[in-house]
DOMI-739966 format. One record per atom (N, C-alpha, C): residue number from 1; residue in one letter; x, y, z. Coordinates in nm, 3 decimals, m for minus. Atoms other than C-alpha are relative to their C-alpha. Layout:
REM residues N
<rec><seq>NUM</seq><type>A</type><x>X</x><y>Y</y><z>Z</z></rec>
...
//
This chain:
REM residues 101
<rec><seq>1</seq><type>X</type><x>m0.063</x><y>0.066</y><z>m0.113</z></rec>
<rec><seq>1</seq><type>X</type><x>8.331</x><y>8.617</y><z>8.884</z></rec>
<rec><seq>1</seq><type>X</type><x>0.074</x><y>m0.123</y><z>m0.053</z></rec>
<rec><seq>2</seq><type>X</type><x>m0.084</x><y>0.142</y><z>0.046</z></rec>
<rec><seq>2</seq><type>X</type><x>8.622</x><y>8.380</y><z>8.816</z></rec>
<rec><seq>2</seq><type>X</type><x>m0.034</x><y>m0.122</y><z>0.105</z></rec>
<rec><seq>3</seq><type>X</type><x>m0.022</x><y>0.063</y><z>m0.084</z></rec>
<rec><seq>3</seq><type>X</type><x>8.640</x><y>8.061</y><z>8.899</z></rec>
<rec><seq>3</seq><type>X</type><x>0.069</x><y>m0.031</y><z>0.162</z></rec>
<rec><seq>4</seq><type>X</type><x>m0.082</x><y>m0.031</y><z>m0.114</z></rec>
<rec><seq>4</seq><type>X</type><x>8.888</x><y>8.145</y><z>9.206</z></rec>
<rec><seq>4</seq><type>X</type><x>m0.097</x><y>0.058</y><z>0.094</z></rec>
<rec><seq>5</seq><type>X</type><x>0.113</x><y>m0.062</y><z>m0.044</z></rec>
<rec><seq>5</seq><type>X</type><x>8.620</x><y>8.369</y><z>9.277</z></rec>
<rec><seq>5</seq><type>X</type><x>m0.083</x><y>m0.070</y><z>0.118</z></rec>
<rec><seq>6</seq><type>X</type><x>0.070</x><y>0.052</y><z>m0.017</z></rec>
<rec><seq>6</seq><type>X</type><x>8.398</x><y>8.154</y><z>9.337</z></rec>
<rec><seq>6</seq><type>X</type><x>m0.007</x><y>m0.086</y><z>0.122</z></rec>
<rec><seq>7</seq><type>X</type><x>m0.028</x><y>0.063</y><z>m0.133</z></rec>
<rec><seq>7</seq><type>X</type><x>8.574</x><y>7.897</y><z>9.546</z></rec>
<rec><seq>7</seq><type>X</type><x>0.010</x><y>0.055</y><z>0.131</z></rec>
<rec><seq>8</seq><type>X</type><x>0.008</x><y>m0.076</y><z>m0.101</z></rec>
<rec><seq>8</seq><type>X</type><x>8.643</x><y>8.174</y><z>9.736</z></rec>
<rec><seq>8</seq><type>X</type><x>m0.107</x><y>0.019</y><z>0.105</z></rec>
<rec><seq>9</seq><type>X</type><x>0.076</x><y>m0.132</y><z>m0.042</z></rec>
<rec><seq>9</seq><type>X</type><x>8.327</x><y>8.317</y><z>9.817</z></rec>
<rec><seq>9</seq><type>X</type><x>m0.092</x><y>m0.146</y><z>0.031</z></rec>
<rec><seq>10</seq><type>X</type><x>0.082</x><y>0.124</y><z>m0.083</z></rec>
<rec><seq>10</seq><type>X</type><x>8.175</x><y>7.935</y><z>9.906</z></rec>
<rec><seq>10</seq><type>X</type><x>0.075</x><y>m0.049</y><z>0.093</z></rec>
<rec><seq>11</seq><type>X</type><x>m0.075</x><y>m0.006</y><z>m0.141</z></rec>
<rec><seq>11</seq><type>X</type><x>8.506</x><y>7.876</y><z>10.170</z></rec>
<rec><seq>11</seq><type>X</type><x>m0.091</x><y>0.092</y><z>0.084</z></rec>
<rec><seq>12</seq><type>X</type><x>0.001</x><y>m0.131</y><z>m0.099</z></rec>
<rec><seq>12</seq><type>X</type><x>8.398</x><y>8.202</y><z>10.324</z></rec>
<rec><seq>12</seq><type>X</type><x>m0.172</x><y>m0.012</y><z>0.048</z></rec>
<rec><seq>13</seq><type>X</type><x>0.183</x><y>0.013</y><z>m0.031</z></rec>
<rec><seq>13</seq><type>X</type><x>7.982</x><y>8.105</y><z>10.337</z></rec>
<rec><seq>13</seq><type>X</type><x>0.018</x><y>m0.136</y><z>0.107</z></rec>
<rec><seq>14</seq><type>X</type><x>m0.031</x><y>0.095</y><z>m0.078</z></rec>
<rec><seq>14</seq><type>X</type><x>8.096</x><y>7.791</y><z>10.468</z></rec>
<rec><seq>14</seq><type>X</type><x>0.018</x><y>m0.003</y><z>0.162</z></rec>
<rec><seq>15</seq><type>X</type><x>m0.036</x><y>m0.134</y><z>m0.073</z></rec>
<rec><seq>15</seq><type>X</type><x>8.299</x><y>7.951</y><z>10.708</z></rec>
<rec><seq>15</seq><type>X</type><x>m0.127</x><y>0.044</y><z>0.136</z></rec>
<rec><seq>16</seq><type>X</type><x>0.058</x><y>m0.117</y><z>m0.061</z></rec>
<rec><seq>16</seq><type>X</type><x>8.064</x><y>8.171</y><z>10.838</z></rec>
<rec><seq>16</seq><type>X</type><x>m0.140</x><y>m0.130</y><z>0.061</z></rec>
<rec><seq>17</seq><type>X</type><x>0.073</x><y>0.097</y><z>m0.073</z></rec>
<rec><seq>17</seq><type>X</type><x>7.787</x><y>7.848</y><z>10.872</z></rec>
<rec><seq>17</seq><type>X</type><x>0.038</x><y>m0.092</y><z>0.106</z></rec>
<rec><seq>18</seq><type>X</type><x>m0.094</x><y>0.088</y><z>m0.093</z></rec>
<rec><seq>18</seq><type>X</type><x>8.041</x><y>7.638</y><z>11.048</z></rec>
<rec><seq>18</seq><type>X</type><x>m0.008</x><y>0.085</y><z>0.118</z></rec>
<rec><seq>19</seq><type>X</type><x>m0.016</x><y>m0.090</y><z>m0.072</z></rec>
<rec><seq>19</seq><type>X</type><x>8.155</x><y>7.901</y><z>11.276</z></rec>
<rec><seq>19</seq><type>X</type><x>m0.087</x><y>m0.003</y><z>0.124</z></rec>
<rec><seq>20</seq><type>X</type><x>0.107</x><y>m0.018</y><z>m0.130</z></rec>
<rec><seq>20</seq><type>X</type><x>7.799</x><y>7.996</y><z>11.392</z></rec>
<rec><seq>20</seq><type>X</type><x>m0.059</x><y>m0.168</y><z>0.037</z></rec>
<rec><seq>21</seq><type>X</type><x>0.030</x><y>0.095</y><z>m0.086</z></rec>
<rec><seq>21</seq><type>X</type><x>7.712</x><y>7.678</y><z>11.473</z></rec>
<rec><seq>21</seq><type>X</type><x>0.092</x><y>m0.109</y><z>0.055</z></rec>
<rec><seq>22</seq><type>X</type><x>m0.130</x><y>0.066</y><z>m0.115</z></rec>
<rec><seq>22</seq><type>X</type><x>8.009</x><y>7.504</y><z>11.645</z></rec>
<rec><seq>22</seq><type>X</type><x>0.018</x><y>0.101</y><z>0.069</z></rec>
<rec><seq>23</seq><type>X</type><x>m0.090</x><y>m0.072</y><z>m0.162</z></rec>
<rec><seq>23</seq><type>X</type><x>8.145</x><y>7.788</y><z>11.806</z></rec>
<rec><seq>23</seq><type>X</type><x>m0.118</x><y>0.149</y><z>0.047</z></rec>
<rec><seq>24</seq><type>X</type><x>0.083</x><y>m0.088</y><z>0.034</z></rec>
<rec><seq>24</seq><type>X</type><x>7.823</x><y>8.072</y><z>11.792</z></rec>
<rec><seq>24</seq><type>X</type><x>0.074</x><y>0.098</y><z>m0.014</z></rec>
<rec><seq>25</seq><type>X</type><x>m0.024</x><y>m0.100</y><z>m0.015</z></rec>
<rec><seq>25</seq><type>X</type><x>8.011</x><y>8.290</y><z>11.669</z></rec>
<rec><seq>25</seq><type>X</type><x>m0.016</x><y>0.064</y><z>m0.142</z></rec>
<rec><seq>26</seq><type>X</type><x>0.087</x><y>m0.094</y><z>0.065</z></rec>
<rec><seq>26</seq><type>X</type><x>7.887</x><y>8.543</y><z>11.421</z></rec>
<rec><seq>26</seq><type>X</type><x>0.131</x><y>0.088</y><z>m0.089</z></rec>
<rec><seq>27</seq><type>X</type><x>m0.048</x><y>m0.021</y><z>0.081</z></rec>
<rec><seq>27</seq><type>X</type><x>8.109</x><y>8.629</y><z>11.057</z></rec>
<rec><seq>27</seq><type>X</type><x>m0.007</x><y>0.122</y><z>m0.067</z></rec>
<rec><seq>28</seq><type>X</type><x>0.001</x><y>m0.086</y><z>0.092</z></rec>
<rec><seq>28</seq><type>X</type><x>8.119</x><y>8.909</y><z>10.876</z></rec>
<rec><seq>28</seq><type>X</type><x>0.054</x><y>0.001</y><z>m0.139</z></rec>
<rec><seq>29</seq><type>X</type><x>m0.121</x><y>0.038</y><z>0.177</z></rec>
<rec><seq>29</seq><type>X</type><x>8.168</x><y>8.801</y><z>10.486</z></rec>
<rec><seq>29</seq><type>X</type><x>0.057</x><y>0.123</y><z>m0.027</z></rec>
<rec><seq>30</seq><type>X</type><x>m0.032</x><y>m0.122</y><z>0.044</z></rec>
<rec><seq>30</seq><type>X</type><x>8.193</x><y>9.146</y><z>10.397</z></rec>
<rec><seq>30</seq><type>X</type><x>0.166</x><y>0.077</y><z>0.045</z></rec>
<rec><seq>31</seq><type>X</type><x>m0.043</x><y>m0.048</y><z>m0.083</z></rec>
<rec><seq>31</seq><type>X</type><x>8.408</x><y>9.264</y><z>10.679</z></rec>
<rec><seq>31</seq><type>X</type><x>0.133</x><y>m0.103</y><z>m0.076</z></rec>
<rec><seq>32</seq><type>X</type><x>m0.104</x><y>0.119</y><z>0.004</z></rec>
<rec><seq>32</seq><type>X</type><x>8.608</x><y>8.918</y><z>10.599</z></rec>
<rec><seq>32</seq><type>X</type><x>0.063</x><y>0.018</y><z>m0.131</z></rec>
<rec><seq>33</seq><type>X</type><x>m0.059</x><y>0.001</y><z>0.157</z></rec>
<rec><seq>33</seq><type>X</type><x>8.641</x><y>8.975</y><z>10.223</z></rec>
<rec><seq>33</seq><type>X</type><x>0.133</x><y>0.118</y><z>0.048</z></rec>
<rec><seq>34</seq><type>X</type><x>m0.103</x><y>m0.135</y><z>0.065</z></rec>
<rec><seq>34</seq><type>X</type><x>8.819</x><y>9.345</y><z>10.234</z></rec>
<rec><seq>34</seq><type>X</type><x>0.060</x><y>0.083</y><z>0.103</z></rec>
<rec><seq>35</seq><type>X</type><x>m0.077</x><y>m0.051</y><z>m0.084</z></rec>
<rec><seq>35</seq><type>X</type><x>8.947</x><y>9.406</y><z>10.579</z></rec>
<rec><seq>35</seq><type>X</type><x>0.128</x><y>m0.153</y><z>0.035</z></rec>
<rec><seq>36</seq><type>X</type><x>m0.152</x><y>0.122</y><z>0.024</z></rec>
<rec><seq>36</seq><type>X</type><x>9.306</x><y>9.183</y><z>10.614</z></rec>
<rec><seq>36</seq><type>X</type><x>0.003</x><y>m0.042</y><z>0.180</z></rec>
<rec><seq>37</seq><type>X</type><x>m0.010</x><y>0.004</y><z>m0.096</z></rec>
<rec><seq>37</seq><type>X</type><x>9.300</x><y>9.245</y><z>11.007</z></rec>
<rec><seq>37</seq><type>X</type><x>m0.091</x><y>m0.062</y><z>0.072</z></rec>
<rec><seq>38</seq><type>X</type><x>0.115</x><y>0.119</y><z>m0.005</z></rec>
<rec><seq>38</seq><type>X</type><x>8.972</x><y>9.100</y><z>11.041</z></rec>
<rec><seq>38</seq><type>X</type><x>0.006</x><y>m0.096</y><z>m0.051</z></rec>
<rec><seq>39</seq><type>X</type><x>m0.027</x><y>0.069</y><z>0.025</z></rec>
<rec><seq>39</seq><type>X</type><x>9.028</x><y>8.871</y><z>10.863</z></rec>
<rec><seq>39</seq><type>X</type><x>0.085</x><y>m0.152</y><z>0.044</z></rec>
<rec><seq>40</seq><type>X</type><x>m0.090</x><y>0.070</y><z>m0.106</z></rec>
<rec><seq>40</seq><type>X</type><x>9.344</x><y>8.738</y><z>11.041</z></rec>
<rec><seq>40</seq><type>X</type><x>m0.072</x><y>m0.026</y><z>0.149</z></rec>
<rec><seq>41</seq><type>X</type><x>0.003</x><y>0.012</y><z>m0.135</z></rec>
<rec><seq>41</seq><type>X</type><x>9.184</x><y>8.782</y><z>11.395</z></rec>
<rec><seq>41</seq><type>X</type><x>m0.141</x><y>m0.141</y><z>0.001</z></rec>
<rec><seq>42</seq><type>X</type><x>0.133</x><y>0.079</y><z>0.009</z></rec>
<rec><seq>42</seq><type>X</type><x>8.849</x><y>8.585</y><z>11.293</z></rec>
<rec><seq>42</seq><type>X</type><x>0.050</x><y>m0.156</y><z>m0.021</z></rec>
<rec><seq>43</seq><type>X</type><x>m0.012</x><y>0.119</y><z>0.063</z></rec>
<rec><seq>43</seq><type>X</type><x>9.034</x><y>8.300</y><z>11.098</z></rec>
<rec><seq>43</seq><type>X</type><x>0.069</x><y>m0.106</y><z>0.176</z></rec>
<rec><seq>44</seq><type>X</type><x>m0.062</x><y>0.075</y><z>m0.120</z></rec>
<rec><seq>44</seq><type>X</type><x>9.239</x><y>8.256</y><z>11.444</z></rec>
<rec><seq>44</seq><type>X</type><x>m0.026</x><y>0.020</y><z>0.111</z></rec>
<rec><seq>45</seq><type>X</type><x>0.104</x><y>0.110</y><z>m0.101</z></rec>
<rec><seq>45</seq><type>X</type><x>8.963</x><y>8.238</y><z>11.684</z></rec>
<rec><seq>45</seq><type>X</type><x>m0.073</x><y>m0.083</y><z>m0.049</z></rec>
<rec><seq>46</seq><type>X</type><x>0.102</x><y>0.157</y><z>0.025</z></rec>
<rec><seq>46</seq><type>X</type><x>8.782</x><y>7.989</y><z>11.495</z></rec>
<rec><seq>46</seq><type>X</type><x>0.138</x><y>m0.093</y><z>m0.003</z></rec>
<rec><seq>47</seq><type>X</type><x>m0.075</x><y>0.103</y><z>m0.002</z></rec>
<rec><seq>47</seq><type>X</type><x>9.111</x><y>7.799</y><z>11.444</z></rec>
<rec><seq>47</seq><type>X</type><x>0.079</x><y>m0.054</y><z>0.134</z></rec>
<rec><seq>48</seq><type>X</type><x>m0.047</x><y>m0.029</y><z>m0.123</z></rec>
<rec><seq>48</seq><type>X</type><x>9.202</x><y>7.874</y><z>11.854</z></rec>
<rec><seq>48</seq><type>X</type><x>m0.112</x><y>m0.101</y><z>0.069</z></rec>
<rec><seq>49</seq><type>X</type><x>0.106</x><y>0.034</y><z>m0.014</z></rec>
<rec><seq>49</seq><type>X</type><x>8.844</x><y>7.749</y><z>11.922</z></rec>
<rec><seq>49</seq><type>X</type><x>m0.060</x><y>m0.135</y><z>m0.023</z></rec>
<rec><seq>50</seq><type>X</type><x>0.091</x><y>0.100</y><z>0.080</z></rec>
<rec><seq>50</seq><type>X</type><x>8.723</x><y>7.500</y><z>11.690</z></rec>
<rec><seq>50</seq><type>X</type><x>0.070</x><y>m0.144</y><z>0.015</z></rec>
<rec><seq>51</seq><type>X</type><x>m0.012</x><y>0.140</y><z>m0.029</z></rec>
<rec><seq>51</seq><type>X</type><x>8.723</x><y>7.115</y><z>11.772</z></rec>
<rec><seq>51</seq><type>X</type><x>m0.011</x><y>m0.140</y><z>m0.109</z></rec>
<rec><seq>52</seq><type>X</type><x>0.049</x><y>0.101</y><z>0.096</z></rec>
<rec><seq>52</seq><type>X</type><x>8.604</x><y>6.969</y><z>11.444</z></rec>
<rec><seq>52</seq><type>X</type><x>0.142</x><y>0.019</y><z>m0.114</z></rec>
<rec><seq>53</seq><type>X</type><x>m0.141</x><y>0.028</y><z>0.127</z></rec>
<rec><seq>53</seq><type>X</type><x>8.861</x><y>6.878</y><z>11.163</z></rec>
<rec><seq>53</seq><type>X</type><x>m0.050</x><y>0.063</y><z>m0.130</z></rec>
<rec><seq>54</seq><type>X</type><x>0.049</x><y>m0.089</y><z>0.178</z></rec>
<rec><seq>54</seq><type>X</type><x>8.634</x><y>7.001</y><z>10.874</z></rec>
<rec><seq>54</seq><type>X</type><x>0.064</x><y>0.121</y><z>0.038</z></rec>
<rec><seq>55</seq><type>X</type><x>m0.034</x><y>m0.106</y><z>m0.073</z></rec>
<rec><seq>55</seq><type>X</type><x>8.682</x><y>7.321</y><z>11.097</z></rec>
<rec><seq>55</seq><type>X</type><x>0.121</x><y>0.058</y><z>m0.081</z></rec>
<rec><seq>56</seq><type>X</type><x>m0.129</x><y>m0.078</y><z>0.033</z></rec>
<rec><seq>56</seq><type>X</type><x>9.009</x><y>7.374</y><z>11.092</z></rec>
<rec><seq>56</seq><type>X</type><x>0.053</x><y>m0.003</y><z>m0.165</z></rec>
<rec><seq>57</seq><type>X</type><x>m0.014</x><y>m0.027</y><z>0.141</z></rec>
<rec><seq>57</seq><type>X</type><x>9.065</x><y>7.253</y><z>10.723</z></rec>
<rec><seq>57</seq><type>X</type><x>m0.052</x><y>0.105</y><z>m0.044</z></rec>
<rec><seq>58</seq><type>X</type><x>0.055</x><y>m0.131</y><z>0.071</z></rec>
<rec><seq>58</seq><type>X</type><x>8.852</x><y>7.491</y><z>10.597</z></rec>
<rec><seq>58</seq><type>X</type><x>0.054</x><y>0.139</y><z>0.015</z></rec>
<rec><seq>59</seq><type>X</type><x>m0.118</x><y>m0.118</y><z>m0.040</z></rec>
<rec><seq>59</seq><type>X</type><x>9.043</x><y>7.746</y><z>10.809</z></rec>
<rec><seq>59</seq><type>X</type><x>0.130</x><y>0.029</y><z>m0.060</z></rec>
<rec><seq>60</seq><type>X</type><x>m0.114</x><y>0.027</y><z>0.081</z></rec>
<rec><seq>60</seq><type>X</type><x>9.341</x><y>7.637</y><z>10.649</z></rec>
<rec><seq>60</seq><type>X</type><x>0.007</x><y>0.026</y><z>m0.152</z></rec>
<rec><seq>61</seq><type>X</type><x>0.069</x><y>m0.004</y><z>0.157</z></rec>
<rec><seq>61</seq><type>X</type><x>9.201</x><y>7.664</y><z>10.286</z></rec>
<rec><seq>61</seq><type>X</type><x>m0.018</x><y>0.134</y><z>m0.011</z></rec>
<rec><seq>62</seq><type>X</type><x>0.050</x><y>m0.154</y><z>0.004</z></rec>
<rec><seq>62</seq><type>X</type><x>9.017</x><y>8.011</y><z>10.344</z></rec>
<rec><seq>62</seq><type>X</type><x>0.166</x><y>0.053</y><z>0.018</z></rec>
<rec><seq>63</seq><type>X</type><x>m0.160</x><y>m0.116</y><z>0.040</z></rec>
<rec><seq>63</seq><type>X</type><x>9.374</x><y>8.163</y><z>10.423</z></rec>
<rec><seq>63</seq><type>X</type><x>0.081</x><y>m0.026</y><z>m0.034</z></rec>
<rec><seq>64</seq><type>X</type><x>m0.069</x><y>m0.041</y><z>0.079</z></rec>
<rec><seq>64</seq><type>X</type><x>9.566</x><y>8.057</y><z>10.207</z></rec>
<rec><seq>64</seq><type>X</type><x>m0.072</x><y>0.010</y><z>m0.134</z></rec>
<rec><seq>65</seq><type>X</type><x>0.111</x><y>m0.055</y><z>0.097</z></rec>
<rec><seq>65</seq><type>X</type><x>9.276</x><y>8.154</y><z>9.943</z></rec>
<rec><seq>65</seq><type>X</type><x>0.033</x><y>0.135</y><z>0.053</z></rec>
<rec><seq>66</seq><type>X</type><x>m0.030</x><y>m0.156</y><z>m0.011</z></rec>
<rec><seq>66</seq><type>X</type><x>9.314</x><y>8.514</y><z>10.088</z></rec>
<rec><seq>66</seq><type>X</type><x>0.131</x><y>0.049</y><z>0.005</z></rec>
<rec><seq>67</seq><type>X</type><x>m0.175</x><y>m0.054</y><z>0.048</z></rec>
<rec><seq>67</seq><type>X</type><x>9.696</x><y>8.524</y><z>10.091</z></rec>
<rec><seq>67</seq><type>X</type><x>0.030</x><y>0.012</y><z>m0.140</z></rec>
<rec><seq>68</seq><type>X</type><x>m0.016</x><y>0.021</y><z>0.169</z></rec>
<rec><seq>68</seq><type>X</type><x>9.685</x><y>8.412</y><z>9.736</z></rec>
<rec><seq>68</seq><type>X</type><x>m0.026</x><y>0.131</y><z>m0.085</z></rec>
<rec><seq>69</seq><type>X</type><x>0.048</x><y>m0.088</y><z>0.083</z></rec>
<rec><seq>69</seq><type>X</type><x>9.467</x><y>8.670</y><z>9.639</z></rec>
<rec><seq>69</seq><type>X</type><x>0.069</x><y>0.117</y><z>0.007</z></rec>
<rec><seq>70</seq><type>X</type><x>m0.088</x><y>m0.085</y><z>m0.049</z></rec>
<rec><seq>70</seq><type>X</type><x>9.656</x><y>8.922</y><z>9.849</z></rec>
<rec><seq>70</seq><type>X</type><x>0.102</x><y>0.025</y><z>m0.065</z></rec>
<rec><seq>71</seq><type>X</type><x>m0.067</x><y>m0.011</y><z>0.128</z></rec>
<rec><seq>71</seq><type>X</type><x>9.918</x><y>8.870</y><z>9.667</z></rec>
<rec><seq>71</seq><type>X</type><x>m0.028</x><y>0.026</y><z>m0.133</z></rec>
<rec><seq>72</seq><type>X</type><x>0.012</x><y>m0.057</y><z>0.109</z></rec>
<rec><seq>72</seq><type>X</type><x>9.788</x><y>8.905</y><z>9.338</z></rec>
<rec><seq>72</seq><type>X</type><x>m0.065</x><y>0.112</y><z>m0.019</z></rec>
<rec><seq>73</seq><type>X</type><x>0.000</x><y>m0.116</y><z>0.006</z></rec>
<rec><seq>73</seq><type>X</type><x>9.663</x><y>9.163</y><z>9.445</z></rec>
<rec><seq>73</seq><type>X</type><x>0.093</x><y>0.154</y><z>0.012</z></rec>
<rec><seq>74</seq><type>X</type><x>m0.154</x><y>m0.069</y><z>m0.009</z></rec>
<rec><seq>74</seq><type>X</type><x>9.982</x><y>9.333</y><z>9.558</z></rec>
<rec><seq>74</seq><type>X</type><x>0.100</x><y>0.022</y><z>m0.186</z></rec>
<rec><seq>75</seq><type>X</type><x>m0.111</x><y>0.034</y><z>0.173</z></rec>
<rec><seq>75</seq><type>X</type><x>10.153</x><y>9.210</y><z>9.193</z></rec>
<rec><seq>75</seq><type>X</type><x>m0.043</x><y>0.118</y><z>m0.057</z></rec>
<rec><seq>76</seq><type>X</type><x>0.069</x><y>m0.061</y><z>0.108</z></rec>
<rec><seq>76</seq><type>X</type><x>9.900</x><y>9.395</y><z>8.991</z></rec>
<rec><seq>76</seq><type>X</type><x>m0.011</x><y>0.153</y><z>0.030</z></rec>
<rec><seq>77</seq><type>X</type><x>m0.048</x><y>m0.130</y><z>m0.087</z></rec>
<rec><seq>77</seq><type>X</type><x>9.902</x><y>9.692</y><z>9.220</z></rec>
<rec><seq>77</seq><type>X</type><x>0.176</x><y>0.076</y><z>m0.094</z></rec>
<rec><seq>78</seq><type>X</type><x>m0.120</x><y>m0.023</y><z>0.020</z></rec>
<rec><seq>78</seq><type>X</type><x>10.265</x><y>9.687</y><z>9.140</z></rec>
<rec><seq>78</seq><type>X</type><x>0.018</x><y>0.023</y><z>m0.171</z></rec>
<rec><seq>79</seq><type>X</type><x>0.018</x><y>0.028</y><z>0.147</z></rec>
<rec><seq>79</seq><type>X</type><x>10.216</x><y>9.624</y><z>8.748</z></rec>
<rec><seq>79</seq><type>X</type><x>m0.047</x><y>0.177</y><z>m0.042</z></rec>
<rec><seq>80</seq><type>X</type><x>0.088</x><y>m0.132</y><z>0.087</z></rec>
<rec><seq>80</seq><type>X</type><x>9.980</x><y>9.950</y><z>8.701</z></rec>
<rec><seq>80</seq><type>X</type><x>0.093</x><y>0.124</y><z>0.078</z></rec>
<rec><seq>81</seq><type>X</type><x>m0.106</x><y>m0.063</y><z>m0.083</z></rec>
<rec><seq>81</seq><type>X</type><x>10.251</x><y>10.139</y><z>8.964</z></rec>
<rec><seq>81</seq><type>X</type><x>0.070</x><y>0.076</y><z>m0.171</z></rec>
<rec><seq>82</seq><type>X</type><x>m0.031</x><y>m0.094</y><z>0.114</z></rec>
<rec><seq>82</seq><type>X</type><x>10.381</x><y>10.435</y><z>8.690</z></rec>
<rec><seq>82</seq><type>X</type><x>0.153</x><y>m0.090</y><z>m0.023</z></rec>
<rec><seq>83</seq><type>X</type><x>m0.129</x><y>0.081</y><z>m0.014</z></rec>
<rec><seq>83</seq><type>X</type><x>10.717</x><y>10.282</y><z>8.546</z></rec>
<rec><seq>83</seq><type>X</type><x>0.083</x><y>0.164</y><z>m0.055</z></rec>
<rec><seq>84</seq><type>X</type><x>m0.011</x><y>m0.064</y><z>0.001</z></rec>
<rec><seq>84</seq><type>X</type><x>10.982</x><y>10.519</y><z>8.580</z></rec>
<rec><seq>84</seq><type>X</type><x>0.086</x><y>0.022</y><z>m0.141</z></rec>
<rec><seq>85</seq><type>X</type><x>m0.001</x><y>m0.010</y><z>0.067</z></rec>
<rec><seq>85</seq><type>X</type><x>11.080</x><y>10.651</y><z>8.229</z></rec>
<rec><seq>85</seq><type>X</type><x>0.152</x><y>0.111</y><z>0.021</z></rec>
<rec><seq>86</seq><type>X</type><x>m0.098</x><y>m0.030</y><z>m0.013</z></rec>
<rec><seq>86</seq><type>X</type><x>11.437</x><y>10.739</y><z>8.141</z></rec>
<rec><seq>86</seq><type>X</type><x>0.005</x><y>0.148</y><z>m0.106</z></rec>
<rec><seq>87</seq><type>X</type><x>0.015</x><y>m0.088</y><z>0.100</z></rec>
<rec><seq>87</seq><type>X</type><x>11.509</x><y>11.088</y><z>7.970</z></rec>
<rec><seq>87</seq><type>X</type><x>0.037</x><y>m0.058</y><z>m0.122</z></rec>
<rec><seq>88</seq><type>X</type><x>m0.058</x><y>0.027</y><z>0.127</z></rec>
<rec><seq>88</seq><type>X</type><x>11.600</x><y>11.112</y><z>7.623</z></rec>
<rec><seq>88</seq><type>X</type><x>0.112</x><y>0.052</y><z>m0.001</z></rec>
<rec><seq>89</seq><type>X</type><x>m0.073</x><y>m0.056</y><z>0.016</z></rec>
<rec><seq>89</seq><type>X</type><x>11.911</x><y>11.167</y><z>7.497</z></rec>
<rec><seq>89</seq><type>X</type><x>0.003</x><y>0.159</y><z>m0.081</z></rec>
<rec><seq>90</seq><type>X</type><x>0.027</x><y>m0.112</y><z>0.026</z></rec>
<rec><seq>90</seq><type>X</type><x>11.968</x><y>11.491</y><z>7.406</z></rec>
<rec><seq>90</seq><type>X</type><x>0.122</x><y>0.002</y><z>m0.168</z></rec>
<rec><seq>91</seq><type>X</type><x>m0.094</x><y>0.035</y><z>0.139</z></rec>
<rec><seq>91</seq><type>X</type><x>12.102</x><y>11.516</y><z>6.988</z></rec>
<rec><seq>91</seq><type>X</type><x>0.093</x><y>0.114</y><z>0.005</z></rec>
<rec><seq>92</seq><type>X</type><x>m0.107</x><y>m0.080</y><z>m0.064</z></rec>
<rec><seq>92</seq><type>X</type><x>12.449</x><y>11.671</y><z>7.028</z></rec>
<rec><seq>92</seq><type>X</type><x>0.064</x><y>0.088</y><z>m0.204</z></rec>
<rec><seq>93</seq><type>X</type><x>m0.016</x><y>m0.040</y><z>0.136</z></rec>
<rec><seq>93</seq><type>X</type><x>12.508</x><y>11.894</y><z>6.638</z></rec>
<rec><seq>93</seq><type>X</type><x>0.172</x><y>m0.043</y><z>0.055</z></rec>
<rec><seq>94</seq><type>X</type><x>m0.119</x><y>0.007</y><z>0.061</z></rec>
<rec><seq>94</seq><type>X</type><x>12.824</x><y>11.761</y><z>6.522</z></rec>
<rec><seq>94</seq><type>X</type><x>0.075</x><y>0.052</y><z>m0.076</z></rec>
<rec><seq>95</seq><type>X</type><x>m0.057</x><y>m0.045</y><z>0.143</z></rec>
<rec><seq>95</seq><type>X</type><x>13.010</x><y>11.961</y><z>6.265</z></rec>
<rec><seq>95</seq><type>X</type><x>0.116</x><y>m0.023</y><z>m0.041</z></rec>
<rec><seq>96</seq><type>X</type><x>m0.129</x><y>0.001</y><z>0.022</z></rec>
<rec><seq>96</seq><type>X</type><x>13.345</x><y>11.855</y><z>6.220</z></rec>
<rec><seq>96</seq><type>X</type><x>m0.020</x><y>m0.050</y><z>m0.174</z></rec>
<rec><seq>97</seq><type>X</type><x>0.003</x><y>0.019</y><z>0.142</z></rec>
<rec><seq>97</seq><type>X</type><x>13.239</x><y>11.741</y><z>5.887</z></rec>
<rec><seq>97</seq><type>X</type><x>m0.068</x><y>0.077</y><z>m0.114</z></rec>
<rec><seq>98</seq><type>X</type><x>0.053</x><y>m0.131</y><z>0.080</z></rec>
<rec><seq>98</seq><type>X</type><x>13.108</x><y>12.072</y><z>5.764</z></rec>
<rec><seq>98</seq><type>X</type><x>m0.160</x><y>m0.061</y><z>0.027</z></rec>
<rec><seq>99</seq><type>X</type><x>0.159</x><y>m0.014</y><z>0.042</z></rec>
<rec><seq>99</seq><type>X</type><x>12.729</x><y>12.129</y><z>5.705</z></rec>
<rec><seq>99</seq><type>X</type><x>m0.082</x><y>m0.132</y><z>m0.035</z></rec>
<rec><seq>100</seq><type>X</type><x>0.031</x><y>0.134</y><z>0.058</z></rec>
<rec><seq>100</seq><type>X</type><x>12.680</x><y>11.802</y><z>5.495</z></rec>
<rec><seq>100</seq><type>X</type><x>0.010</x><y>m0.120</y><z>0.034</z></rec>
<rec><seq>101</seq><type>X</type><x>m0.014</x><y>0.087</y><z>m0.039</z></rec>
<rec><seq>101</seq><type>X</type><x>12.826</x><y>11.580</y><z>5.684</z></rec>
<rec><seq>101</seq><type>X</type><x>0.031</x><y>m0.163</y><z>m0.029</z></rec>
//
């Protein structure tokens, strides 16, 4: 687990303690890590919701920590994506200069 990792995955515990006790409402890290739609809908009822300033910072932090990653996740996606490979030329016999050339 990288460092990025890491920060990550203590926003998102955070998160999920904040949450339930300011607003009771009940996180799914899991759900939060690797679904994008959950993700979005959760970050913006706690940020629709929430009254405290840590709150919303943290809201603010967590997504753009998951855009980030999103993205590099997209890049690398794109990186291992087959690259498309040009034929070869094809060697054309010449002879105008006899055999020997």
């Amino acid at each position: 687990m990288t460092d990025s990792d890491m920060d990550t995955a203590i926003l998102m515990a955070r998160l999920k303690i904040q949450a339930k006790k300011h607003l009771d409402l009940s996180v799914d890290l899991e759900k939060l890590e690797q679904d994008e739609t959950y993700a979005q809908a959760v970050l913006r009822a706690v940020e629709d919701e929430a009254e405290d300033e840590n709150l919303l910072v943290l809201v603010l932090r967590l997504r753009a920590r998951l855009k980030s990653r999103q993205a590099e996740e997209s890049l690398s996606q794109a990186k291992v994506a087959p690259l498309v490979t040009q034929a070869k030329p094809t060697l054309i016999r010449d002879h105008r200069f006899g055999a020997r050339g």
